[in-house]
C-alpha positions as CSV (number, residue, x, y, z in Angstrom):
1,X,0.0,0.0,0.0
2,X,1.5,3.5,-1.3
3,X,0.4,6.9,0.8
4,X,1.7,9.9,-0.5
5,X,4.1,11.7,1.5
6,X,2.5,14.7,1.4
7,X,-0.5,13.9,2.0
8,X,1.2,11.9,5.4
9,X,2.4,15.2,6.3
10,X,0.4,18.2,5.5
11,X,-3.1,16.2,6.1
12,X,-6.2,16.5,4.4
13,X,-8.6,19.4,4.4
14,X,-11.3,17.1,5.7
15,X,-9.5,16.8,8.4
16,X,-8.8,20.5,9.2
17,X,-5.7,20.4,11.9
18,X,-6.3,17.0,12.8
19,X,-3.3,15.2,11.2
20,X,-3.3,11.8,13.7
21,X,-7.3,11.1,11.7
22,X,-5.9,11.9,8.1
23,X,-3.1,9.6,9.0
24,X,-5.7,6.9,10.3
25,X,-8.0,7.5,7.8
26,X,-5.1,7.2,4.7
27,X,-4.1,3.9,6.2
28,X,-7.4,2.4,6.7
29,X,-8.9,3.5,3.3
30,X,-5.6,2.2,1.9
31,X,-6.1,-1.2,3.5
32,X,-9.3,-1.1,2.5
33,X,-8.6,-1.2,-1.0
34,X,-6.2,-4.0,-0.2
35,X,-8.8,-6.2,0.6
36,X,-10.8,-5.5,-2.2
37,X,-12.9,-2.8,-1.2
38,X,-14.1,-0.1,-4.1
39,X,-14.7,3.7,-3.4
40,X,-17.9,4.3,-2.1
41,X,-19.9,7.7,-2.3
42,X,-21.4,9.6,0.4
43,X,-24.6,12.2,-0.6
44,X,-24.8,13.4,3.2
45,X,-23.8,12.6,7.2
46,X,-20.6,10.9,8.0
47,X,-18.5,9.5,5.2
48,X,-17.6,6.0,5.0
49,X,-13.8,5.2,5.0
50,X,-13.4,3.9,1.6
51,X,-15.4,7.6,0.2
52,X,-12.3,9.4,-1.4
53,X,-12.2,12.0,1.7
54,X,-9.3,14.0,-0.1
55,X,-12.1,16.0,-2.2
56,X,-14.9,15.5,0.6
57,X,-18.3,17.3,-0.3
58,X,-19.1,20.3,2.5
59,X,-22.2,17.7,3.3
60,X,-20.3,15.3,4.2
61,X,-18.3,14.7,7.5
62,X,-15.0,13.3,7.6
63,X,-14.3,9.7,9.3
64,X,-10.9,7.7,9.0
65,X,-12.3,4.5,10.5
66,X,-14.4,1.5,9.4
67,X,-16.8,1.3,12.4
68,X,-16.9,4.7,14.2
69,X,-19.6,3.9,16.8
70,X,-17.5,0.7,17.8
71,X,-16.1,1.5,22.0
72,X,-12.1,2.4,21.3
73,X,-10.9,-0.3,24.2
74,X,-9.6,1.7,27.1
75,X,-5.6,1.7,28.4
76,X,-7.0,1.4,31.8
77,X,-6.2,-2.2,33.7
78,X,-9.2,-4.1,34.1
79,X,-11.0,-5.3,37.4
80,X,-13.1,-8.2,35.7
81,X,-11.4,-11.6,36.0
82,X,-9.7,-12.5,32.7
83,X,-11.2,-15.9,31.4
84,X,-7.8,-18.3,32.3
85,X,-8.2,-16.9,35.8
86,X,-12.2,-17.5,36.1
87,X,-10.6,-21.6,35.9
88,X,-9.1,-21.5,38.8
């Protein structure tokens, strides 16, 4: 998978200041098309990740990942018992 250099480093409008998403999102819609995956088109709302977000419509919203409403798993520890220790 190729991403453009610049692109790496001056971000995407889409994006505004947020280079860290137009990194995630050039990665992820780059491995996207790795597996196969076509553009898609977004009309309105939140874009999908494989919409070409480098020329994003002003109706649109930017996204960089696959499943945005998915919980981002925390850094914390856990308190729950981890399944090899719920054997014992």
């Amino acid at each position: 998978m190729i991403v453009s250099q610049y692109d790496w480093a001056a971000g995407l409008a889409a994006f505004s200041e947020d280079r860290t998403a137009a990194r995630e999102y050039l990665v992820n819609h780059g491995v996207g098309h790795v597996l196969g995956e076509e553009d898609a088109v977004c009309s309105s709302g939140r874009a999908a990740v494989m919409v070409d977000q480098t020329d994003l419509s002003d109706e649109c919203d930017a996204n960089p990942w696959p499943w945005p409403d998915e919980p981002v798993a925390s850094d914390e520890p856990s308190v729950a018992p981890s399944a090899s220790t719920e054997d014992e």
